[in-house]
ZADO-1210 file (C-alpha; in nm, 4 decimals, padded with zeros to 6 digits):
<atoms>
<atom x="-04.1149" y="-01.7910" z="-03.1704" code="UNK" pos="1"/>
<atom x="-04.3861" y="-01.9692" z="-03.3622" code="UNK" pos="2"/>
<atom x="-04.6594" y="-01.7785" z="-03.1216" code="UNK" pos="3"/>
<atom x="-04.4995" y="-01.4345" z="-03.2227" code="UNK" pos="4"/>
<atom x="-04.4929" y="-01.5002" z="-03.6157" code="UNK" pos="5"/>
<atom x="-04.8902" y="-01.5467" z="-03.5884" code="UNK" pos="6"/>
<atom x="-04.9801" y="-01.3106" z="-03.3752" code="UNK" pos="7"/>
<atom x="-04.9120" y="-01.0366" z="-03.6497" code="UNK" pos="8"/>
<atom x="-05.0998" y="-01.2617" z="-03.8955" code="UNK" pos="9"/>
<atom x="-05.3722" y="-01.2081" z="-03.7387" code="UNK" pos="10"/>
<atom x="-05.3828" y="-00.8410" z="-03.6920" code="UNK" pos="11"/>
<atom x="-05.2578" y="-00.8504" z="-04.0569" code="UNK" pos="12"/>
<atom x="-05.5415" y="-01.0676" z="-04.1761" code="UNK" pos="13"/>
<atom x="-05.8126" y="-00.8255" z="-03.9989" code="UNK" pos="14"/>
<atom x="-05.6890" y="-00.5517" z="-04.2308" code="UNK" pos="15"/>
<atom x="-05.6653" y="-00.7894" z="-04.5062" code="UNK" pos="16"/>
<atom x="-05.9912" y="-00.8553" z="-04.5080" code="UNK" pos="17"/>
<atom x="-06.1403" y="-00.4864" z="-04.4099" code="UNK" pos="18"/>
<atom x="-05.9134" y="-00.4070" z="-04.7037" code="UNK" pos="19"/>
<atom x="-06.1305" y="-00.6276" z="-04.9244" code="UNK" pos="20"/>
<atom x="-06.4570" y="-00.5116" z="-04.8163" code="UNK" pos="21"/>
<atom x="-06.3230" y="-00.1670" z="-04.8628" code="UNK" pos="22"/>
<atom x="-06.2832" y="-00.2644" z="-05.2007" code="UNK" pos="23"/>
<atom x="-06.6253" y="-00.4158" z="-05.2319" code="UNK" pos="24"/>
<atom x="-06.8405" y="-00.1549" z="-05.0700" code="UNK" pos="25"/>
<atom x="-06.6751" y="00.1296" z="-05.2515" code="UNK" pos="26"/>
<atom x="-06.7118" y="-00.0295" z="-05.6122" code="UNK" pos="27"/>
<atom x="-07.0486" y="-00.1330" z="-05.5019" code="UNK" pos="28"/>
<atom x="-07.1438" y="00.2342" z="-05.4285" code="UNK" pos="29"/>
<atom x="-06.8876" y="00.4036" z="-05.6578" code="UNK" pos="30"/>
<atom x="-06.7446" y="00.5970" z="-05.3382" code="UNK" pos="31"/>
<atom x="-06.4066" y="00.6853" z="-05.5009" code="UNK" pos="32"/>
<atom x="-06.5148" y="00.6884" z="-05.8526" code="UNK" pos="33"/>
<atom x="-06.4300" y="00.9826" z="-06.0316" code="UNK" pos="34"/>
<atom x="-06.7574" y="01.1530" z="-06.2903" code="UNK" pos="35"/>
<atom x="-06.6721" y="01.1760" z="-06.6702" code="UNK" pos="36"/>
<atom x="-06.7222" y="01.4826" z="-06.7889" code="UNK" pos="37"/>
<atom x="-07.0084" y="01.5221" z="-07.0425" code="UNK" pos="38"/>
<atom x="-07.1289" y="01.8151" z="-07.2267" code="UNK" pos="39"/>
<atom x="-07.4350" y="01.9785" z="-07.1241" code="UNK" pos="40"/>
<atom x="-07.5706" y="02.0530" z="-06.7619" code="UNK" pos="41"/>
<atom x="-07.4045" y="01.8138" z="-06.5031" code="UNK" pos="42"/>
<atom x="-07.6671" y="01.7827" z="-06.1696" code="UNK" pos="43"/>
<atom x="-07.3267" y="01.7856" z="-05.9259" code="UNK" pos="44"/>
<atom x="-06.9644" y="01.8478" z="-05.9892" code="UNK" pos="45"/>
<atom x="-06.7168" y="01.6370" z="-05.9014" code="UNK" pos="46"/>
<atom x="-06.6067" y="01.5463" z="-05.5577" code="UNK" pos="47"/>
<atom x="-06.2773" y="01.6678" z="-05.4722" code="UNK" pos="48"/>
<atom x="-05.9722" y="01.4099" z="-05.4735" code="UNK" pos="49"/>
<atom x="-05.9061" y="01.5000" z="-05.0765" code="UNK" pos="50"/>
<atom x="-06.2887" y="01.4851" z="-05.0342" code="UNK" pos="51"/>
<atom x="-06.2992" y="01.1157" z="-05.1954" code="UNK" pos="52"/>
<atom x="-05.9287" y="01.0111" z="-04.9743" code="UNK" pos="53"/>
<atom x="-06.1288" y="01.1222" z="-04.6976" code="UNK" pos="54"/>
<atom x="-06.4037" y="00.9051" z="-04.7488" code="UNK" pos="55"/>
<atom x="-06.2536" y="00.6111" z="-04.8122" code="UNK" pos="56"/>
<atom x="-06.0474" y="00.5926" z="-04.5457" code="UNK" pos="57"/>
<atom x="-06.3170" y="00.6863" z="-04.3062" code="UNK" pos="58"/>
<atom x="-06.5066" y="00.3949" z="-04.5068" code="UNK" pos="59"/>
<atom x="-06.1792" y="00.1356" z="-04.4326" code="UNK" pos="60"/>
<atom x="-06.2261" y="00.2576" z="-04.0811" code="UNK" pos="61"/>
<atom x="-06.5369" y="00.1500" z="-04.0415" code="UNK" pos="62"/>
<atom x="-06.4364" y="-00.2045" z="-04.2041" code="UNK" pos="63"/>
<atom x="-06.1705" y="-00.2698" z="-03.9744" code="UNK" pos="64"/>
<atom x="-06.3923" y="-00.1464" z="-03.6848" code="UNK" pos="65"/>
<atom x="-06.6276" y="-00.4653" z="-03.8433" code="UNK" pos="66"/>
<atom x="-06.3982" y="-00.6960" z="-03.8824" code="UNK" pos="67"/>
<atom x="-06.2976" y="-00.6680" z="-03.5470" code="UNK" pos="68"/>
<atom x="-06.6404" y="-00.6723" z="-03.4128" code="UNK" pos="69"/>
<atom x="-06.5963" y="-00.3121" z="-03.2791" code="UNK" pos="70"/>
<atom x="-06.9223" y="-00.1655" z="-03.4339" code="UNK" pos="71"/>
<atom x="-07.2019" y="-00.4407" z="-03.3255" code="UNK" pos="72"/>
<atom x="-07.0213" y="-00.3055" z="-02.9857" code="UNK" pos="73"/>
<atom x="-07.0788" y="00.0783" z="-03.0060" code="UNK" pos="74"/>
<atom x="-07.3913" y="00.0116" z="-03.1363" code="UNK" pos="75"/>
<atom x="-07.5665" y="-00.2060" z="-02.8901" code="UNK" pos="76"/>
<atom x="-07.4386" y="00.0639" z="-02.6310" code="UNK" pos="77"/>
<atom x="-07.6694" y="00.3168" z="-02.7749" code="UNK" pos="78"/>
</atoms>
């Protein structure tokens, strides 16, 4: 019983933490964040809400894929 109950904890605690570096990449490169509008000329308009969903869960993707040691994989089969 015991071996069951942690066997989801740790699937649960991979997502936990790609979860958190979700969190951490996309504040640290404002992926998500949405651009207050100013008057004037604006350089780029605003990325679209389904554009920015997209993006961060192709970023969480990624972070799982990470986490569970999936990318150094893929990449040291190029």
């Amino acid at each position: 019983m015991d071996a069951l109950e942690t066997a989801g904890l740790g699937a649960r605690r991979n997502e936990d933490i790609a979860l958190d570096l979700l969190k951490f990449v996309a504040a640290s490169a404002g992926v998500g964040r949405t651009v207050a509008p100013s008057t004037g000329f604006s350089g780029a308009s605003a990325p679209k809400t389904e554009e920015q969903v997209d993006q961060l869960l192709h970023l969480y993707s990624r972070c799982l894929k990470t986490v569970q040691g999936k990318e150094s994989e893929a990449g040291a089969a190029k």
